[in-house]
VOGU-3710 file (C-alpha; in Angstrom, 3 decimals, decimal comma):
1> xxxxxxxxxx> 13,128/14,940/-9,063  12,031/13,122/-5,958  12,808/8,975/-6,124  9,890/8,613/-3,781  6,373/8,673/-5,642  4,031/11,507/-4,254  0,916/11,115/-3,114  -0,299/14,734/-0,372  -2,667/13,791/2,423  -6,224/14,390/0,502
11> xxxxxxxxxx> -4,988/12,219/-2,032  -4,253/9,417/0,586  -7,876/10,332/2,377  -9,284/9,951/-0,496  -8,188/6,535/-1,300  -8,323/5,776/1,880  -5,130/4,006/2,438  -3,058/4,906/5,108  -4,052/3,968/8,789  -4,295/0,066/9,460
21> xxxxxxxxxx> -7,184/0,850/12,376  -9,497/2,179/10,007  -12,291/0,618/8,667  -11,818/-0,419/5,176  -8,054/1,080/4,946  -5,417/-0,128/2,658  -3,336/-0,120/5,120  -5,595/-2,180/7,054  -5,787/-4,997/4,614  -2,843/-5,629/4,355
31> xxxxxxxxxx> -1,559/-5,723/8,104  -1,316/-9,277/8,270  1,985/-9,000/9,552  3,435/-10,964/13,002  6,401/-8,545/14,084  6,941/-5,427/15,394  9,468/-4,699/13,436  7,610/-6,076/10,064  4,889/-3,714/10,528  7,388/-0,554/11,101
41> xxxxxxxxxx> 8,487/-2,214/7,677  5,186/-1,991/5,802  4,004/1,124/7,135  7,466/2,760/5,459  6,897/1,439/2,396  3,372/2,519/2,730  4,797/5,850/3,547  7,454/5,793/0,563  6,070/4,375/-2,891  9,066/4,103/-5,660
51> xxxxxxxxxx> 9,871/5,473/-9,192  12,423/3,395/-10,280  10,848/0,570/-12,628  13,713/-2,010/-11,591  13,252/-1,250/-8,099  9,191/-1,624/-8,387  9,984/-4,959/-10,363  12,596/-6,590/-7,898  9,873/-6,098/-4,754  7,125/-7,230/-6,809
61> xxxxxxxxxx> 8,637/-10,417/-8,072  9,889/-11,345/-4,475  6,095/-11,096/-3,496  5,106/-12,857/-6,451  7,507/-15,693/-5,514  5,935/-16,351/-2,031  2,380/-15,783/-3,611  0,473/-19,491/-3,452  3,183/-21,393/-1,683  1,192/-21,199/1,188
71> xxxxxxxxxx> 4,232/-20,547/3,393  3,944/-19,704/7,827  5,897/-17,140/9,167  7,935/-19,283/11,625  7,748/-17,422/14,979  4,843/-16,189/17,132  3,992/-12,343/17,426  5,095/-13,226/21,680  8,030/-15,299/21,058  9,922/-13,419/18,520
81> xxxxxxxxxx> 9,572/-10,397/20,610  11,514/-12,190/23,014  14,469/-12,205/20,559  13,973/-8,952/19,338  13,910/-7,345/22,771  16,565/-9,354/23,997  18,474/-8,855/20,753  18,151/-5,348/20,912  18,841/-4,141/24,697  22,794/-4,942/23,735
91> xxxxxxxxxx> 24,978/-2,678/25,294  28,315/-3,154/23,521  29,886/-3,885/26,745  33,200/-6,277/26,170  33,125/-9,761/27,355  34,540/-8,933/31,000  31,892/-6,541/31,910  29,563/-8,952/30,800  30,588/-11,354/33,013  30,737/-9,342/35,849
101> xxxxxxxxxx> 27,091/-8,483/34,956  25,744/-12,203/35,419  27,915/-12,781/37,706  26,367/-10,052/39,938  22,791/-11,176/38,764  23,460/-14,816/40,084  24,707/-13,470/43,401  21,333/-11,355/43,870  19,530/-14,460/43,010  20,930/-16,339/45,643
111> xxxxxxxxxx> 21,189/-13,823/47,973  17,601/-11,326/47,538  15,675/-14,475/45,364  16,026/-11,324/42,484  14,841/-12,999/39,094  17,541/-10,871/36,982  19,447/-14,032/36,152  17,118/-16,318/35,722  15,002/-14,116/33,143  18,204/-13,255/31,407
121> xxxxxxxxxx> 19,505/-17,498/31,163  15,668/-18,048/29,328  15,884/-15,030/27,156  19,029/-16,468/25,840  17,920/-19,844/25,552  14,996/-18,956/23,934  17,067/-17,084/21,507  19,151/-20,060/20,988  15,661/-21,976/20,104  14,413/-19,373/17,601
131> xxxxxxxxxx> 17,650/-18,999/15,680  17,726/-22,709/15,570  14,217/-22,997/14,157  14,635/-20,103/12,010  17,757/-21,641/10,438  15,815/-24,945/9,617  12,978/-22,947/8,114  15,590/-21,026/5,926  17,025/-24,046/4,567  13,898/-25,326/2,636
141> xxxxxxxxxx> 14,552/-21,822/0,721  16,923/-23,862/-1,911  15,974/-22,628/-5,243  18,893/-20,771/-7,203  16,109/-19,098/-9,414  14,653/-17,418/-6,275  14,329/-13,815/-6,594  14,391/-14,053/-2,928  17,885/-16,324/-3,270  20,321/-13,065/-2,435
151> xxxxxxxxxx> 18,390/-12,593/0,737  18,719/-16,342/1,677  22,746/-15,750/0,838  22,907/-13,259/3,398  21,055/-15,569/5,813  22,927/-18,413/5,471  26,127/-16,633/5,697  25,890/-15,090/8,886  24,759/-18,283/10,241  28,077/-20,078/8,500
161> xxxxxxxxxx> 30,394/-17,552/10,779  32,499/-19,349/12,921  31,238/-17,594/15,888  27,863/-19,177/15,911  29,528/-22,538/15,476  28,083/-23,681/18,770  24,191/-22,556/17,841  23,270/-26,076/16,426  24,830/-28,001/19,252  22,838/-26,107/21,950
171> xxxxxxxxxx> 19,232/-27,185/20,449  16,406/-28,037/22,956  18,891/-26,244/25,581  16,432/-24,926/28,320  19,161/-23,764/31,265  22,395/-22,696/30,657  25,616/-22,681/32,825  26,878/-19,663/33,618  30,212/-19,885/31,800  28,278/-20,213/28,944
181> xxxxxxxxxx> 25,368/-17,878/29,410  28,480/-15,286/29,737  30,108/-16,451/26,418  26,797/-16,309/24,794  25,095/-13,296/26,259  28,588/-11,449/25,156  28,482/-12,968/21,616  25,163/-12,620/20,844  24,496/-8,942/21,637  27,956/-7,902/21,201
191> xxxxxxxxxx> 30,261/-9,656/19,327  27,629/-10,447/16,485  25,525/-7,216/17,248  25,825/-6,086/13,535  24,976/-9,442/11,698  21,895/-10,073/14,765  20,351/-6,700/13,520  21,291/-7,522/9,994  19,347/-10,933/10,413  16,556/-9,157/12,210
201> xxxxxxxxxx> 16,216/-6,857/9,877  15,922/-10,193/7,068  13,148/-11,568/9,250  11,094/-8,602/9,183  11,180/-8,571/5,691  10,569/-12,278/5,140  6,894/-11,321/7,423  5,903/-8,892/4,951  6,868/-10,585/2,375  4,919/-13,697/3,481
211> xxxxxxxxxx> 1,930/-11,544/5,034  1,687/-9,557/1,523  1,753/-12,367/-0,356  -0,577/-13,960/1,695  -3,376/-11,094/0,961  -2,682/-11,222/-2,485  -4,212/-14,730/-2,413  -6,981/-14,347/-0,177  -8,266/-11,079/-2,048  -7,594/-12,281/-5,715
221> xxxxxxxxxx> -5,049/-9,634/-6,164  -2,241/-10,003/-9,020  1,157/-7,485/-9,665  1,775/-5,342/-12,022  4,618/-4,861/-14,009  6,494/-1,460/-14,330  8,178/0,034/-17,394  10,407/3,162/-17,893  8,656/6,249/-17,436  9,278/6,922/-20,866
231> xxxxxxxxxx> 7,008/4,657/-22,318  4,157/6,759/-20,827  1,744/3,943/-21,210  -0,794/2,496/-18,486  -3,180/-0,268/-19,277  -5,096/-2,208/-16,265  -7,942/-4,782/-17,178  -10,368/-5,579/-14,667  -9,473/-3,522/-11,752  -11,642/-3,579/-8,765
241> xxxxxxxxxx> -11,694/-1,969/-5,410  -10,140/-3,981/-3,005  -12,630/-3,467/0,180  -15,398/-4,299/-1,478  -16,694/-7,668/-1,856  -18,073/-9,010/-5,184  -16,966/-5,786/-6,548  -16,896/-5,717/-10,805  -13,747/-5,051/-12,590  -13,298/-2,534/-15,062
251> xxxxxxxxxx> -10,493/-1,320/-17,728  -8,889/1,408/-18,596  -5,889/2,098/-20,909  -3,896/5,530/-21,491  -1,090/6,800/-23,468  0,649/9,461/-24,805  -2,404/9,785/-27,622  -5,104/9,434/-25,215  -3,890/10,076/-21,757  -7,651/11,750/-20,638
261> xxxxxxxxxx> -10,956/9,131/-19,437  -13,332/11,573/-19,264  -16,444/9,811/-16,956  -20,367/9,876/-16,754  -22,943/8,573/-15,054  -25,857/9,158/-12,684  -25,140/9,275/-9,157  -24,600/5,916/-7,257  -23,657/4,451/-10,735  -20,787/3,900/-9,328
271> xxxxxxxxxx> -17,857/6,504/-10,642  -16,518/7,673/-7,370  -15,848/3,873/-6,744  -13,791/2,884/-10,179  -12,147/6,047/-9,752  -11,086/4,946/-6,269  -9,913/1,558/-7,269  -8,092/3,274/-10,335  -6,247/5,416/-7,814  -5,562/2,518/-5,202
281> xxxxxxxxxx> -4,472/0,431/-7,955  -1,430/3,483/-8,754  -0,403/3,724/-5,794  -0,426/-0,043/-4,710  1,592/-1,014/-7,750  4,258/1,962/-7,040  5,094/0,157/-3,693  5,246/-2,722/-5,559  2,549/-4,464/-3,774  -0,366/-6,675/-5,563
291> xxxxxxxxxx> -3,131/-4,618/-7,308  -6,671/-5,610/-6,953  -6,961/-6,056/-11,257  -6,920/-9,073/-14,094  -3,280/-7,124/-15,424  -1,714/-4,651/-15,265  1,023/-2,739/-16,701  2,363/0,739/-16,149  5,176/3,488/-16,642  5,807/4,863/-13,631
301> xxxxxxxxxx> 5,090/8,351/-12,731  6,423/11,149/-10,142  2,784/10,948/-8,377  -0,715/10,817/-7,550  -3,329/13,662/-7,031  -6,967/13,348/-6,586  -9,771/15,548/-5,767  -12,725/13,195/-4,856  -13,895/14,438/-1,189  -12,370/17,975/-0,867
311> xxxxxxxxxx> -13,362/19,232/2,272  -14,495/23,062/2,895  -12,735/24,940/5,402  -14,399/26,940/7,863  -11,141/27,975/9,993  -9,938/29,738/7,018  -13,355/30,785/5,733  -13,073/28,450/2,553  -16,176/27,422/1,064  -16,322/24,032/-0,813
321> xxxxxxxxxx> -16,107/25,398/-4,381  -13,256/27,652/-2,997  -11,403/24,739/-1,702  -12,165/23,135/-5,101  -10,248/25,912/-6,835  -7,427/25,734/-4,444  -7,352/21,900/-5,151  -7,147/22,582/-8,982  -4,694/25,520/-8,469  -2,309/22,884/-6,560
331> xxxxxxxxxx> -2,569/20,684/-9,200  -1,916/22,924/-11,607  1,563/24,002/-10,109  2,676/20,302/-10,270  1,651/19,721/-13,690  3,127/22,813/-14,996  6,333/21,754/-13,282  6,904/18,817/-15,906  5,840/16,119/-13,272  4,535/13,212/-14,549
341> xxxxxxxxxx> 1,568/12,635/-12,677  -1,642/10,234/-12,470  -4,712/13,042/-11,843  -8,005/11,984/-10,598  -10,628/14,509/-10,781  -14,377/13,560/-9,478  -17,199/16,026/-10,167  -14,956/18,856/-10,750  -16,591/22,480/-9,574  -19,803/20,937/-8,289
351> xxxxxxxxxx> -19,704/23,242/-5,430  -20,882/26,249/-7,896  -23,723/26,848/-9,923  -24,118/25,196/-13,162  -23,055/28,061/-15,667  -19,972/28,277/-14,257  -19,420/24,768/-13,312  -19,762/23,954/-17,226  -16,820/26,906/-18,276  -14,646/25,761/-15,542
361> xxxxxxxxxx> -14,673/22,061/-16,262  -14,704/22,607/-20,043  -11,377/25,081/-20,064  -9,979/23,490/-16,951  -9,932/19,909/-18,643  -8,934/20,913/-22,041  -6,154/22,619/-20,653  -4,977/20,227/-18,353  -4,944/17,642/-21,328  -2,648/19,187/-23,333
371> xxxxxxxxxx> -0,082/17,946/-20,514  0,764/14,569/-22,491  2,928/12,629/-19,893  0,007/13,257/-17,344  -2,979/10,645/-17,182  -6,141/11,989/-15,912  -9,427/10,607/-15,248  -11,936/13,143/-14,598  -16,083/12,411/-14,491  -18,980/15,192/-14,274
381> xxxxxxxxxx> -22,303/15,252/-14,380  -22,720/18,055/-17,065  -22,896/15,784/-19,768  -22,617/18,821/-21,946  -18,994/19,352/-21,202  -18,289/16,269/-22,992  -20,423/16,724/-26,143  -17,958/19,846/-26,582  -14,540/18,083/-25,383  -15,564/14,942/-27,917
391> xxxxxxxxxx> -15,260/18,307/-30,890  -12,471/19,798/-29,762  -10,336/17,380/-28,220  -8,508/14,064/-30,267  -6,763/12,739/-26,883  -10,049/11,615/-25,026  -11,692/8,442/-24,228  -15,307/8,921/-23,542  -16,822/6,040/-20,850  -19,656/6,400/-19,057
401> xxxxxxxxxx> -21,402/3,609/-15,970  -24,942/2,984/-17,003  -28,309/3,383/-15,567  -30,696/0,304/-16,608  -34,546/1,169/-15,253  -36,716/-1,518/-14,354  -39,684/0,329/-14,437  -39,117/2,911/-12,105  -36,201/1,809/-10,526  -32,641/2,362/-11,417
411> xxxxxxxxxx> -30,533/-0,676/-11,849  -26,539/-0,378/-11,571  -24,260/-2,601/-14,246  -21,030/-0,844/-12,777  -20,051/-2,053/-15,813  -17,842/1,087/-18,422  -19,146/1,434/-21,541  -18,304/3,705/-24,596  -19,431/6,508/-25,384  -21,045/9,848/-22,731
421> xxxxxxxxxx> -23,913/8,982/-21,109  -27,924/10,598/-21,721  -29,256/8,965/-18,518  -30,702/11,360/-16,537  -32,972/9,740/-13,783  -32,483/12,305/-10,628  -36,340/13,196/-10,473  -37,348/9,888/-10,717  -35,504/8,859/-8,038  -36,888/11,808/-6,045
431> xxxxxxxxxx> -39,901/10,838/-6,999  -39,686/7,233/-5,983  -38,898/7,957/-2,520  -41,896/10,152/-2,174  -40,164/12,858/-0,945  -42,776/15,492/-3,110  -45,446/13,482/-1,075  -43,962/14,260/2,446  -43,920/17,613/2,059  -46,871/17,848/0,641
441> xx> -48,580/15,996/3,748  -49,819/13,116/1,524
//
């Protein structure tokens, strides 16, 4: 079994969560971050969601920690990047060489007005300044009960080596003298190269974990807690779709007795949309990250499939319903695999005619149910499908999004209620846009 939780590429497009350019992204509301190398960070653990409760747990409390203590990242996006470059362009050269080096660079600047030295003396110095600052911003971090505290350990110790003795004594330093640009030019990218990247790497976690946190308060977001797979329970209470403002909460609970929503409503009613948030809501509380929801609680699982905007394929001469099977076939394989999977299924077959979308829903669904450590939330608009599930099937929660009319026109609760829904309004809507009338050249 993979310790990475799975989600394929239409699963991802569906939800749309990777790609922090695009409009409305997950990925995009969370890039808050101020370093490079923070937002490599985030976009791995976009990439790689986890299965291992502890793991989930240990990330999540860290965030929860910095969540409301209204903490800054320390550094500019500009001047860490001076560090980081600097940092980084070591070349493991030993302490004579170096000084050879700036040696040679001081002679060019005297001799060709060449700039080598002198950008090389405030690269250091301004490394001397962040570390400084950095160290007095790490030193607030004092409580023992930190779930951050091991991180801070790490900090403080490479700071207490004897080699960066000098650091504190060199504050507010703007020029150096060469003899000690040479010392620490050699001991910075060389002599301390392994605890510099080690503490680099520490600061680019400290910006997500202050960026993440920070989104978590400014979108109402809260973190879930993970169990051991095999409590095969999920329960989430109020969980909303993150890029959407106002947006209502909703519940939903599963377990190893009812592991199967099965979803109604009229179009724009809003299922596509809770299924969405459902789905963003997995995958955001496998990375560990805050979930847009009231709670939330959940074993984890091996991964996330969803078939909510399966695309035909005219290169291979696939037509949508034909992609639809294909989507259902792949899901199929995993489930019969023994994964335990979270399976999103929106208007299954609705790229065939009714007949046979109503026997491939009904023996598609029943079957897939049977699958016990598998959660699946699948709506339709063949209302019938249900009225036959609701005999045959014990494992099913019914829910449906209601249609209220004012009159003539459709109002929206977005609000799930029990039970499989009779609205069916499609010709009135038709009817209120006057399409019958345009045609007919009224």
């Amino acid at each position: 079994m993979s310790t990475t939780f799975f989600a394929d590429r239409q699963t991802l497009e569906d939800l749309n969560i990777p790609g922090r350019h695009k409009n409305n992204s997950i990925s995009r509301l969370f890039d808050e971050v101020i370093t490079a190398g923070g937002r490599k960070l985030m976009d791995n653990m976009f990439q790689s969601p986890l299965t291992d409760a502890d793991e989930i747990n240990r990330r999540s409390n860290i965030f929860k920690h910095f969540t409301g203590k209204a903490i800054q990242f320390p550094f500019t996006e500009d001047e860490f990047s001076v560090m980081e470059n600097y940092l980084g362009s070591g070349s493991g050269s030993n302490k004579m060489a170096v000084g050879v080096g700036v040696i040679s660079k001081k002679i060019m600047q005297a001799a060709a007005q060449d700039t080598q030295y002198e950008h090389l003396n405030a690269d250091v110095c301004k490394t001397i300044e962040l570390l400084n600052r950095f160290y007095d911003f790490i030193s607030r971090f004092n409580d023992k009960e930190s779930p951050y505290n091991e991180q801070v350990a790490q900090i403080v110790s490479i700071y207490n080596s004897p080699k960066l003795s000098w650091l504190k004594q060199e504050r507010g330093i703007k020029v150096l003298p060469m003899f000690k640009l040479i010392k620490y030019d050699h001991l910075l990218r060389t002599g301390m190269s392994e605890q510099m990247k080690l503490l680099t790497d520490l600061i680019f976690q400290l910006d997500v974990y202050i960026a993440v946190a920070g989104v978590a308060v400014q979108n109402r977001l809260s973190y879930a807690q993970a169990l051991s797979k095999d409590s095969n329970t999920l329960t989430v209470k109020g969980v909303f779709h993150p890029a959407i403002k106002n947006a209502v909460g909703n519940s939903l609970t599963f377990q190893h007795k009812t592991n199967v929503v099965f979803l109604t409503g009229a179009n724009m009613a809003g299922k596509s949309t809770l299924m969405k948030s459902f789905g963003i809501s997995i995958y955001l509380a496998h990375m560990g990250f805050p979930v847009a929801a009231e709670f939330m609680e959940f074993s984890v699982k091996d991964g996330l499939y969803s078939s909510i905007n399966v695309p035909d394929n005219l290169d291979l001469g696939y037509s949508h319903f034909y992609a639809e099977v294909l989507r259902v076939k792949k899901v199929a394989e995993e489930v019969a695999a023994d994964k335990d999977l979270v399976v999103i299924f929106d208007e299954l077959f609705k790229g065939t005619n009714v007949k046979d979308a109503y026997d491939a829903t009904l023996s598609i669904t029943e079957a897939f149910s049977e699958n016990r450590n598998c959660f699946f939330v699948i709506s339709t608009h063949i209302i019938e499908v249900g009225e036959t599930l609701r005999e045959r099937c014990s494992n099913f929660r019914f829910t449906y999004l209601p249609t209220i009319m004012d009159g003539v026109i459709p109002r929206y609760t977005y609000q799930l209620a029990e039970g499989i829904t009779t609205d069916r309004h499609g010709m009135m809507i038709i009817e209120n846009e006057g399409i019958l009338d345009i045609i007919k050249g009224n």
